[in-house]
N, CA, C and O atoms as a GROMACS GRO file, in nm:
protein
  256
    1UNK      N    1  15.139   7.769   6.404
    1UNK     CA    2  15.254   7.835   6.462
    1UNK      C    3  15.298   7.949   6.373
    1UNK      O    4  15.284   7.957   6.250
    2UNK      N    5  15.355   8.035   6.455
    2UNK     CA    6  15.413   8.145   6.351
    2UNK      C    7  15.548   8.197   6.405
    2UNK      O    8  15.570   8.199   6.526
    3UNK      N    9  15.632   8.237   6.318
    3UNK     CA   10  15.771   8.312   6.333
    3UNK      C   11  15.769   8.334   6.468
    3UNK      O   12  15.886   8.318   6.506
    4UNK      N   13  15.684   8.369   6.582
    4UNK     CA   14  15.721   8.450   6.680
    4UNK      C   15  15.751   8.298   6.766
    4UNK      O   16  15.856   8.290   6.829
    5UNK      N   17  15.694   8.230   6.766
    5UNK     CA   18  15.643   8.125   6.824
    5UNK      C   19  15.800   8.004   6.861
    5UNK      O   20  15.807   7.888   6.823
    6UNK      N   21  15.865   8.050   6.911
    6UNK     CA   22  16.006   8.013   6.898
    6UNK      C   23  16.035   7.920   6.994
    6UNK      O   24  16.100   7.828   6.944
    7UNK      N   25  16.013   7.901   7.127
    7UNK     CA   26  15.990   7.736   7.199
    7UNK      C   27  15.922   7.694   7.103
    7UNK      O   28  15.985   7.700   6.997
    8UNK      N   29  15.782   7.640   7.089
    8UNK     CA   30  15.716   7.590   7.005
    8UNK      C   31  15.756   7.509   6.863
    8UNK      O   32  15.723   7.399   6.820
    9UNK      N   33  15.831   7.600   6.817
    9UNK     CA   34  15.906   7.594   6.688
    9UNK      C   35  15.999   7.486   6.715
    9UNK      O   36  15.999   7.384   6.648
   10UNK      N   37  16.103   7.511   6.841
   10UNK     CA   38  16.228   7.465   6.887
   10UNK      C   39  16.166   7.279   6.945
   10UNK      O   40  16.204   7.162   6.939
   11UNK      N   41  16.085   7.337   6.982
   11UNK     CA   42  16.045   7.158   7.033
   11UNK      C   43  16.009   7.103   6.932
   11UNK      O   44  16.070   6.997   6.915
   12UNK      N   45  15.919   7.130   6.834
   12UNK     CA   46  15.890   7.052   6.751
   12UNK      C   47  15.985   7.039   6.649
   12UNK      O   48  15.942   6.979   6.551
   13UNK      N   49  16.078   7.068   6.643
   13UNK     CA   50  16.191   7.057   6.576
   13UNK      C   51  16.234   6.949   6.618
   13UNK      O   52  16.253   6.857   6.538
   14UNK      N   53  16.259   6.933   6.755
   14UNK     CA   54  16.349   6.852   6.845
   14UNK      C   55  16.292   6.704   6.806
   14UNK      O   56  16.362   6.615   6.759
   15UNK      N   57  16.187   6.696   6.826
   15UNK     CA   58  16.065   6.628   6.821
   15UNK      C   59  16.109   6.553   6.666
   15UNK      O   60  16.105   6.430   6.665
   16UNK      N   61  16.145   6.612   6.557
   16UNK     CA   62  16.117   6.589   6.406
   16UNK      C   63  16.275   6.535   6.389
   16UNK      O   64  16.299   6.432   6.326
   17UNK      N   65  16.396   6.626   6.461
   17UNK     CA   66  16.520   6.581   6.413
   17UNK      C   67  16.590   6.554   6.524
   17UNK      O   68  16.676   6.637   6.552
   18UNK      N   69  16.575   6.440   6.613
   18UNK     CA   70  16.626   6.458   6.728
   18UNK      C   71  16.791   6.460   6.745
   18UNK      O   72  16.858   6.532   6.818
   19UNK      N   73  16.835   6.352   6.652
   19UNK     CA   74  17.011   6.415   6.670
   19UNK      C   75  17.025   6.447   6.577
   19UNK      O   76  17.083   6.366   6.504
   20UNK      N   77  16.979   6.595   6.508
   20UNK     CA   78  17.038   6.692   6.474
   20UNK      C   79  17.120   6.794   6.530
   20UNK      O   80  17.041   6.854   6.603
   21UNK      N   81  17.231   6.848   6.539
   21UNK     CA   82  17.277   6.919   6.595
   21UNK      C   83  17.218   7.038   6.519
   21UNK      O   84  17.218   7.039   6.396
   22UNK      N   85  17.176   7.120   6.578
   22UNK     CA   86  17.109   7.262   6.528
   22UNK      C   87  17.218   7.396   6.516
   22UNK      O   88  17.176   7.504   6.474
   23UNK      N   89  17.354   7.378   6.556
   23UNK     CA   90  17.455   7.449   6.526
   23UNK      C   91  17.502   7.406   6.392
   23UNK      O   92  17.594   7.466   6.336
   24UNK      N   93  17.441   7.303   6.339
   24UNK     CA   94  17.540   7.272   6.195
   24UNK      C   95  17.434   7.296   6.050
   24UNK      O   96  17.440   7.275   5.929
   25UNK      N   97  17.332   7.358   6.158
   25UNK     CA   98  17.236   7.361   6.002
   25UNK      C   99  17.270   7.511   5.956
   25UNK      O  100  17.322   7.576   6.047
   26UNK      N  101  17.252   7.580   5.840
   26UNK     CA  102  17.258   7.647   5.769
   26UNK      C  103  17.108   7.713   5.799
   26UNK      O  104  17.012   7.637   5.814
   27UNK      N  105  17.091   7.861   5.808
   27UNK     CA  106  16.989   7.921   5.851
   27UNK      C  107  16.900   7.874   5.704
   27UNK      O  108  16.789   7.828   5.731
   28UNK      N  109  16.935   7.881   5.555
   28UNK     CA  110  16.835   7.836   5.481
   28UNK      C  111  16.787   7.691   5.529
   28UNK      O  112  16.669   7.667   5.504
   29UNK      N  113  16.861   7.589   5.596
   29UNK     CA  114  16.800   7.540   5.599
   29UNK      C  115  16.663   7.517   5.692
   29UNK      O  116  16.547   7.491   5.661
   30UNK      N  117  16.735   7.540   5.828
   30UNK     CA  118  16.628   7.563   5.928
   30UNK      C  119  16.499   7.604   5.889
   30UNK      O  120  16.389   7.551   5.906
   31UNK      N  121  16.549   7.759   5.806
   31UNK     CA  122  16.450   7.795   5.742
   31UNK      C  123  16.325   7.722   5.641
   31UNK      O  124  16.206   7.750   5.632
   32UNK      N  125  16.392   7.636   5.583
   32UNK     CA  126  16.270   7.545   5.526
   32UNK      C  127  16.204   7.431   5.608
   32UNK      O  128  16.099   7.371   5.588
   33UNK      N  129  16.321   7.416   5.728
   33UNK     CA  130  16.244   7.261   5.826
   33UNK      C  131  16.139   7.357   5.882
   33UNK      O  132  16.017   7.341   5.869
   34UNK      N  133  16.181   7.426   5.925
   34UNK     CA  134  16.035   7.513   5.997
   34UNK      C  135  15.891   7.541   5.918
   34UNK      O  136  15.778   7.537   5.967
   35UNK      N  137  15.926   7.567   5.798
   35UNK     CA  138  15.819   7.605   5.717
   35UNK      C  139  15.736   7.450   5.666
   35UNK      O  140  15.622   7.446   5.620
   36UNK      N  141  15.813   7.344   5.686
   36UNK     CA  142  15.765   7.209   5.659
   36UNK      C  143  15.726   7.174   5.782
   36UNK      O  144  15.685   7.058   5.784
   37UNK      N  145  15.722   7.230   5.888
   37UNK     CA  146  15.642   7.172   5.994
   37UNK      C  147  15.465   7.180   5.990
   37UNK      O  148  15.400   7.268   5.933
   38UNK      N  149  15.422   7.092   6.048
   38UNK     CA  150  15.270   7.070   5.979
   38UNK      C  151  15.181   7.126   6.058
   38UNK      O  152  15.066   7.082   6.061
   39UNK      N  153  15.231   7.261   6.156
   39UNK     CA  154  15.172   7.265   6.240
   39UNK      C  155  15.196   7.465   6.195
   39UNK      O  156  15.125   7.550   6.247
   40UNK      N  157  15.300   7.496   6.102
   40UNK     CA  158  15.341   7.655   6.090
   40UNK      C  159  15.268   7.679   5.988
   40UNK      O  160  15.241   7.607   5.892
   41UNK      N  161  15.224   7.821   6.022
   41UNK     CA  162  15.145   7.851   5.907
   41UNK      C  163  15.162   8.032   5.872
   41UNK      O  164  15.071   8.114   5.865
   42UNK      N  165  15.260   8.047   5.859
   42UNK     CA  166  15.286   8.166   5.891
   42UNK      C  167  15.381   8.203   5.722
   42UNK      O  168  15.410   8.109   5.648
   43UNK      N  169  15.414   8.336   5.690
   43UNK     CA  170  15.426   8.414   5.581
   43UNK      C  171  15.606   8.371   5.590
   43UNK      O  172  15.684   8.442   5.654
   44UNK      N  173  15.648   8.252   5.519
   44UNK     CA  174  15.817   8.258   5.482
   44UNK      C  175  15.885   8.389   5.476
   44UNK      O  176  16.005   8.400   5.502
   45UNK      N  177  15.797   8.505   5.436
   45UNK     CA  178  15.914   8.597   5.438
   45UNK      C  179  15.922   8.714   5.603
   45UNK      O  180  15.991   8.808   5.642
   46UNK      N  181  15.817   8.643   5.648
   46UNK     CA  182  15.824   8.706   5.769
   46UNK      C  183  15.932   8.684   5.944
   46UNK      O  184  15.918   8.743   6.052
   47UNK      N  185  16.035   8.574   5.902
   47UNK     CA  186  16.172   8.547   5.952
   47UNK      C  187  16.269   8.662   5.903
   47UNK      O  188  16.248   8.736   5.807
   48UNK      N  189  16.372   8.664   5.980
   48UNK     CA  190  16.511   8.712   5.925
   48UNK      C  191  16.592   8.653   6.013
   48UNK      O  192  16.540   8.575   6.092
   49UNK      N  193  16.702   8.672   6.018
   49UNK     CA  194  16.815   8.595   6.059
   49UNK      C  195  16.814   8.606   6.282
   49UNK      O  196  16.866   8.528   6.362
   50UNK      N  197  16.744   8.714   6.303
   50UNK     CA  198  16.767   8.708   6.441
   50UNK      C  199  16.638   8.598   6.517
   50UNK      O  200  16.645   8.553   6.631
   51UNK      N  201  16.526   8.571   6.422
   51UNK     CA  202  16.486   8.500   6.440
   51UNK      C  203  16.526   8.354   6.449
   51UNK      O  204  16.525   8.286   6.552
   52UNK      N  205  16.571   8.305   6.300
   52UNK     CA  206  16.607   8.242   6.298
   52UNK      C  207  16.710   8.180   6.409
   52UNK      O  208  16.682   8.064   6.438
   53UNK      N  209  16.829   8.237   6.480
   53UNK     CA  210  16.893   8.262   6.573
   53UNK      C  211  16.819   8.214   6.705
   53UNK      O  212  16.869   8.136   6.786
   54UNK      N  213  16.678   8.278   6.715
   54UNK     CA  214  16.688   8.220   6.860
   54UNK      C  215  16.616   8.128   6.816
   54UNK      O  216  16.590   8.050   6.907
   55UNK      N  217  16.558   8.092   6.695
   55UNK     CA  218  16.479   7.924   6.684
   55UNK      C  219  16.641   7.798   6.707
   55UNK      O  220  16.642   7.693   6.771
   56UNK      N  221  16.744   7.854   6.640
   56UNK     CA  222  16.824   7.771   6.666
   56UNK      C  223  16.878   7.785   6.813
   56UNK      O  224  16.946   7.690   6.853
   57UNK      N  225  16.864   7.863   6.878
   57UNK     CA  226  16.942   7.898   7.019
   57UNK      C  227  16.818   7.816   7.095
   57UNK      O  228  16.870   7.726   7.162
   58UNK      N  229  16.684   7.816   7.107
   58UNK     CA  230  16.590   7.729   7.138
   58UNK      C  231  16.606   7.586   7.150
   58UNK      O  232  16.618   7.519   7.253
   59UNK      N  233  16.605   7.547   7.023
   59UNK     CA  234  16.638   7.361   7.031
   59UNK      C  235  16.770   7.333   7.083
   59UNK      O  236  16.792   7.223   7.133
   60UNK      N  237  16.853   7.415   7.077
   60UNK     CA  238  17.006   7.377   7.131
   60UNK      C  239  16.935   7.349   7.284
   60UNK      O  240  16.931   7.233   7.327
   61UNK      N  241  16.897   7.431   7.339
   61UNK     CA  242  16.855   7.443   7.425
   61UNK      C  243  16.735   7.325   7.534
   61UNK      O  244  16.741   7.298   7.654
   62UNK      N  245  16.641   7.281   7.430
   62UNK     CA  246  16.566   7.174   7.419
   62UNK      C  247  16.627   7.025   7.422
   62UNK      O  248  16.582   6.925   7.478
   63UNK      N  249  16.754   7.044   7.337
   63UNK     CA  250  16.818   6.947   7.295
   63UNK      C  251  16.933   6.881   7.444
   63UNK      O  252  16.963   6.764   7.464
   64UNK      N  253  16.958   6.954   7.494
   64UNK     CA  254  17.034   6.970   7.628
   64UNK      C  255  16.982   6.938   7.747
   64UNK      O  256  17.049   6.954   7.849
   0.00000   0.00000   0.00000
């Protein structure tokens, strides 16, 4: 998976933290659950915050 890959990202998130509320995480953190997924393989510095954004706007979404 990579940065762009944002359903993907968002389900397997869902999948890993299911009652997490994804409005209460801190973009660093997201930022590292994503990069610990065993399935991303993509360059950490290649996110920024609008990404991040719709990975969290995704699982909210998933989560619902």
């Amino acid at each position: 998976m990579k940065w762009t890959d944002i359903h993907e990202i968002a389900t397997e998130l869902y999948k890993k933290f299911p009652n997490q509320d994804p409005l209460a995480l801190r973009f660093t953190d997201l930022h590292r659950r994503v990069r610990e997924l065993p399935a991303f393989d993509d360059d950490p510095k290649h996110s920024n915050e609008k990404i991040l954004e719709a990975i969290q706007m995704a699982w909210l979404e998933e989560r619902d």
